[in-house]
N, C-alpha and C positions, 0 to 999 in steps of 0.2 A: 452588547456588542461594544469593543472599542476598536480603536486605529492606532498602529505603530508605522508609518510611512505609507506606504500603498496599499498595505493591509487592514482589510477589515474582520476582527475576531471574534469568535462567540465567545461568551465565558463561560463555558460548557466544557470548554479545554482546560480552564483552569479548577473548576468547580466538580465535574464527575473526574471518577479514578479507572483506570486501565490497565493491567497486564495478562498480554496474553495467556491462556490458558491450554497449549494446546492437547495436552491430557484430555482434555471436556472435548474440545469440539474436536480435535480433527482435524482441524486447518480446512474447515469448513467454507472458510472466504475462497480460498480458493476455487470450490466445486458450488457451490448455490450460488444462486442469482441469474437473472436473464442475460447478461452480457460480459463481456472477458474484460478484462481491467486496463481503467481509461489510460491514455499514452498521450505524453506528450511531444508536440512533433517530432522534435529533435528525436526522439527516444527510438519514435521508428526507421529510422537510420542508423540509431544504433542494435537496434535489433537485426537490421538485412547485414551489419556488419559481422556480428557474433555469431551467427547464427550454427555457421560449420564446428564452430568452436563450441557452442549449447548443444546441439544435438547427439552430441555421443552420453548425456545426462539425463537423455529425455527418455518417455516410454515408447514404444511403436505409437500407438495411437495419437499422441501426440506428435510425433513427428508426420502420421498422416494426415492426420490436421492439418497441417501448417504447410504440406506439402503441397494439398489442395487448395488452403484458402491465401495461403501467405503468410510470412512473418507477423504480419499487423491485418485488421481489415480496419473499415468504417463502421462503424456499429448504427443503430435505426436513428439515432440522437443525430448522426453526422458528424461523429468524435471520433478520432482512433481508438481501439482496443486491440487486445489480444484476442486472438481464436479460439475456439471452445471446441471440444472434444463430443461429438453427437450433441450440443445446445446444451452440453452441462459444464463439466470443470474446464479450467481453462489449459490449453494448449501445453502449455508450461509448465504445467501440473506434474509430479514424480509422487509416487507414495511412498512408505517407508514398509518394513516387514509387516507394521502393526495396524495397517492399513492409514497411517496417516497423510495427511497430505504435506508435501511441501512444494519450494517453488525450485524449479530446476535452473532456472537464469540462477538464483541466489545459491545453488549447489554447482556451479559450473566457478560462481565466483568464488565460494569459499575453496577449491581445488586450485584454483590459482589457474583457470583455463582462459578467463574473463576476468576484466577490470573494472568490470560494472555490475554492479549487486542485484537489477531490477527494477522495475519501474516504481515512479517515486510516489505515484499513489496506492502501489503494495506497501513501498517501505513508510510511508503515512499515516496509513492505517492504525485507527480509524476515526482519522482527521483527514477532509475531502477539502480540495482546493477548486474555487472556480475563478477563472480569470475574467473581468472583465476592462472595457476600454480602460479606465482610470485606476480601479480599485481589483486585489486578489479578496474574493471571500476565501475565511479559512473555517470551517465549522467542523463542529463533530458529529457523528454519524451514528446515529446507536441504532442497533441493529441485533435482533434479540438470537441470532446464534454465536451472538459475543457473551452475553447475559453472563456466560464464567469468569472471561475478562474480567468483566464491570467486577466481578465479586472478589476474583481474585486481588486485582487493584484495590478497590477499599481495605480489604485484610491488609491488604502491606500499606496502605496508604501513599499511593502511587498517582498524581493525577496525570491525563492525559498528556499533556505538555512534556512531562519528564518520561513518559513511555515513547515518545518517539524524538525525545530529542537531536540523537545523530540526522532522520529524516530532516528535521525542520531546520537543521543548520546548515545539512544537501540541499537544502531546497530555500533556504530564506538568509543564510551565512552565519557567521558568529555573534554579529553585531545583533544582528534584530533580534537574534532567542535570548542576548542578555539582556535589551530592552525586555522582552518578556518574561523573564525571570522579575525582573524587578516590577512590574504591574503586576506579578503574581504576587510577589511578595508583600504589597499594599492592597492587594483585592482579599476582601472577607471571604471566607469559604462560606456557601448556603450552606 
């Protein structure tokens, strides 16, 4: 672990490699897991605000999701998330012909319906934030229906940090990823 300001990081981000694969999985984060994807406050606001403007990208089912449960709920943690579809994929979820998954907020943004891509622990992925009083933990998350990722990434020699760069400068500015460029660039790879 080190610290660049309020942040505390694993080197796990700089040390394992990352690119999507979505050929292998599917866009599997999307659809596994117990709960719909964490939101931060503000987000859910920006969600009740879009939402007319998402919906015409979305599938039926998901839009009755969301009809039912709402843009956002609470999840058992006591965090927001997004809604899930019967306890499985999330809300937001659109497939493609080939049955893949993708995310419909990020298909309403690249159309140009919306000005916001999606929540910034999808676009994070899969580097997980957790806020606390003083200090942001920032860690990486491995998660073995990524396992193509991880593999893809090493072939191209891609570490985490540089697979979601635009996220981490959405979410942390310009200045701190060049500080983290540069502790990357003095940190030994294991």
């Amino acid at each position: 672990m080190f610290q660049l300001g309020n942040t505390l990081i694993s080197e796990d981000i700089l040390e394992q490699d990352f690119v999507c694969n979505i050929q292998a999985c599917k866009g599997a984060c999307c659809v596994e897991g117990e709960a719909g994807a964490p939101l931060e406050d503000e987000e859910t606001a920006i969600l009740d605000r879009i939402y007319n403007e998402v919906k015409p990208f979305l599938r039926l089912q998901g839009v009755e999701a969301i009809d039912a449960q709402g843009t956002f709920i609470k999840g058992q943690d006591g965090e927001w998330e997004t809604p899930l579809v019967n306890n499985k994929e999330c809300a937001y979820t659109i497939f493609n012909d080939k049955g893949i998954a993708k995310c419909g907020l990020e298909a309403a943004y690249e159309a140009g319906a919306t000005t916001w891509k999606k929540p910034i622990s999808c676009h994070l992925y899969p580097i997980r934030v957790k806020e606390y009083s003083k200090l942001t933990a920032v860690n990486y998350h491995k998660w073995q229906i990524c396992n193509p990722a991880c593999e893809f990434g090493k072939s191209l020699q891609v570490p985490v940090y540089k697979f979601v760069k635009d996220a981490l400068v959405r979410k942390f500015g310009e200045a701190w990823y060049k500080e983290l460029e540069t502790v990357a660039r003095e940190h030994p790879k294991s």
